[in-house]
N, C-alpha and C positions, 0 to 999 in steps of 0.2 A: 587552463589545460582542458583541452576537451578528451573526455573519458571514453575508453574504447565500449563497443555497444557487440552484447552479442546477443544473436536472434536463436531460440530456441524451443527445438521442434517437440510438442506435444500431443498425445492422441485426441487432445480434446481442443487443440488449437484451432487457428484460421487460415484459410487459403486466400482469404483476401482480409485486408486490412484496411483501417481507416487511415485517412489522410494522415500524417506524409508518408507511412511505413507500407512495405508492398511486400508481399514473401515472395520469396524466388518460388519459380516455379515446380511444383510436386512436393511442396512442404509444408504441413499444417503449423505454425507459427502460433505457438502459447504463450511465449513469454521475449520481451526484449531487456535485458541485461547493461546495466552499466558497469563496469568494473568499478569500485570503491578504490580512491585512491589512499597509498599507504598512509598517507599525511592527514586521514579522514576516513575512517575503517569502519566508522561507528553506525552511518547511516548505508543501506543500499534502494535505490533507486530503479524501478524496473517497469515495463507496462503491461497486461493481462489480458490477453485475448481470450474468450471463451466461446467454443460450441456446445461444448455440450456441459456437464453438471461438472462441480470439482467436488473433492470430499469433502464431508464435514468434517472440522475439526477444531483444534484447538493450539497455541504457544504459551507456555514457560512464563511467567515474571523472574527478571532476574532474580530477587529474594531468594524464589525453586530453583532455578540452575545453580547459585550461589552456595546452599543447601543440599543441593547433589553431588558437588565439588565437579562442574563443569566450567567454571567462573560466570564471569557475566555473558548469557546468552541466552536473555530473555529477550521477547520481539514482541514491541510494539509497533503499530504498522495504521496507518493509513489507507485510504482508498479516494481517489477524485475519478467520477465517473466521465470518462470523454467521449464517448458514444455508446447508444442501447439500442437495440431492437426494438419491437414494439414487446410488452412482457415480459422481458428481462430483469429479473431481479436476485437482490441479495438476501441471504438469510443469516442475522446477527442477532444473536442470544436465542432465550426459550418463551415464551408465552405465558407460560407459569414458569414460577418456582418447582424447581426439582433438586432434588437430593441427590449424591452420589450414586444411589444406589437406583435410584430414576431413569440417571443418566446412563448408567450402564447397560441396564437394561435395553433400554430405546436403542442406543448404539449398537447391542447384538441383536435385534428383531430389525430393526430400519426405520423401525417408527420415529427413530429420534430426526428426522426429515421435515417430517412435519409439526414436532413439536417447535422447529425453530420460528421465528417471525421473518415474515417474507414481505420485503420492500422492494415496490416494484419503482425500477430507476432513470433518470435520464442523463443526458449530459447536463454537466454541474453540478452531480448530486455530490454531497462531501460527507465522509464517514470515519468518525474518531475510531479504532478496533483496539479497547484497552487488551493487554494480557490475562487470560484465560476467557476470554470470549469466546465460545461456540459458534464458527461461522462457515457457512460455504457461499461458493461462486456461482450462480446458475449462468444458464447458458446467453448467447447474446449480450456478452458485454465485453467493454472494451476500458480497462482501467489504467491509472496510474497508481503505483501502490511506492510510497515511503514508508523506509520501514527500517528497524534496529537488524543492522548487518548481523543474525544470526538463521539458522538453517535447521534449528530445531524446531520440530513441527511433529503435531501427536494426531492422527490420525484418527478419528471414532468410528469413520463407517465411510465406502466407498461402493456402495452402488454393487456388490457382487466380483467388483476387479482384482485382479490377482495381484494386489497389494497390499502389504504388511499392514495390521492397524495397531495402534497404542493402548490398547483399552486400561490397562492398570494406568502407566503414566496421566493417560487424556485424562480418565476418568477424574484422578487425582489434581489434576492441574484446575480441569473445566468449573469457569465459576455456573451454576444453577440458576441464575438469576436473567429477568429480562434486559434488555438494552435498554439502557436509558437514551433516547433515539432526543430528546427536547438538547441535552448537555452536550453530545456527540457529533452533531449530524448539523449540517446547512444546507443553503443552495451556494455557487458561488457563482455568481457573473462573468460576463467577458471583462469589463469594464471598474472592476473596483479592486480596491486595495482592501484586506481582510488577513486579519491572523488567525489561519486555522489552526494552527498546535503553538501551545506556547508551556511544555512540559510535559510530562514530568522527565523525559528524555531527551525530546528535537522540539526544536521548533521548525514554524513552518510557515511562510508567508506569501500570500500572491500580492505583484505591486501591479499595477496598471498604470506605465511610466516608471522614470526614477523611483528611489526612497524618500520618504520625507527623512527631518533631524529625530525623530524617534527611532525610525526604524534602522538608521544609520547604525544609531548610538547603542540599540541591543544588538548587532548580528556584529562583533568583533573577532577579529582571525577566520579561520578558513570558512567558505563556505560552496556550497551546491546551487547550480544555477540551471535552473530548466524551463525555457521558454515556453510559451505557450501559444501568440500569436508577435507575429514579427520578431526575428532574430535581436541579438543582444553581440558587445563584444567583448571578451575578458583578454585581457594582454595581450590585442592586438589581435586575436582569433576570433571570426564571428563563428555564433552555437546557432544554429536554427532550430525550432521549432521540430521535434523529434530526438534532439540531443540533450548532451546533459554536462554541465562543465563544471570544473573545481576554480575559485577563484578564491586568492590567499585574503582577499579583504574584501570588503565592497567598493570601495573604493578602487578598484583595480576592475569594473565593471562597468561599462558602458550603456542603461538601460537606453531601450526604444521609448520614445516618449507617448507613440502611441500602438504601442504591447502591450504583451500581458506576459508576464513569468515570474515562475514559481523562485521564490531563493528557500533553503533548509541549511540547517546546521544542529551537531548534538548541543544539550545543554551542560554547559559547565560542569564540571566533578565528577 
């Protein structure tokens, strides 16, 4: 089943898009939307256009939400970069250790901006973003982000915009620590098969071609199928390359033997 997609307008979005997405015309286009199907709630799937800066910020580990009494709605989230500018980059964690009280601060002066680590990106660049990660989007990039279907998101500091910030929560949530960029982060090719997440929530795998018998044998019941280069078919439906499809096993999946697409799924329990 392929997932309906919706395209959504942002002040810091783009009027023009990379291949295969185009915005209609007079719309700055931030974000594209897959709807999660009920049968698979767990993960949502979207991609991130940026021009100009997003906020920094931070998410919840379920443990926090759980402990709030929101239940589970904590997000961890991914990022595969599919196109960049020239100087486009991410900022994931802090450079030093800081304290609560570090963090807050920086967060109400803006300094906390430049305290983050700024990795400058291309396409292919892959990025683990555990739960309380301090991160923003700088401008010029063009992402795929998986991520725990949750919509809690804490805010530290936005640029001067007339937008709410979290400072007690963020503060509280945000881990102080640098990224661990060696444990997290890869490149990933056109052409290979790699498992980027394999817990503590989703897994997450690019094939290049079919599955092999491994990869078969851990992705059981439903799962998410998102091409990358050359289309795919799931129950008779081809997904091309921009979409994003539910299929009830993998075996009910047709891969391109010379494609590339991403499959994900939550992990058990």
């Amino acid at each position: 089943m392929i997932l309906q997609t919706r395209m959504i307008e942002k002040v810091w979005g783009c009027d023009r898009l990379p291949a295969p997405f185009s915005a209609p015309d007079g719309q700055r286009i931030g974000e594209v939307w897959f709807d999660p199907p009920t049968t698979l709630d767990g993960l949502l799937v979207k991609y991130i256009f940026t021009s100009e800066k997003l906020s920094v910020q931070c998410h919840p580990s379920d443990e926090q939400t759980l402990a709030m009494g929101l239940g589970k709605q904590g997000k961890e989230e991914c990022w595969l970069v599919v196109d960049a500018e020239p100087g486009a980059a991410l900022g994931i964690g802090f450079n030093k250790e800081l304290d609560r009280k570090a963090i807050r601060a920086a967060a109400a002066d803006g300094s906390i901006e430049g305290l983050l680590t700024w990795h400058e990106v291309k396409a292919g660049d892959f990025f683990y973003i555990p739960a309380n990660t301090v991160h923003a989007i700088g401008p010029g990039c063009a992402i795929l982000e998986i991520q725990q279907n949750s919509d809690v998101t804490y805010r530290l500091y936005d640029y001067g915009r007339p937008r709410e910030l979290h400072l007690d929560e963020g503060v509280k949530a945000a881990s102080g620590e640098p990224y661990d960029l060696a444990a997290n982060s890869t490149f990933v090719g056109r052409e290979s098969d790699v498992n980027l997440v394999d817990g503590p929530v989703f897994r997450l795998d690019q094939l290049a071609g079919g599955p092999d018998a491994a990869i078969s044998a851990r992705y059981r019941g439903p799962l998410l199928v998102i091409p990358r280069e050359a289309s795919v078919v799931v129950d008779g439906e081809t997904v091309s390359p921009g979409q994003c499809a539910l299929a009830e096993e993998i075996d009910a999946v047709e891969f391109c033997e010379t494609g590339t697409c991403l499959i994900a799924q939550p992990m058990p329990g």
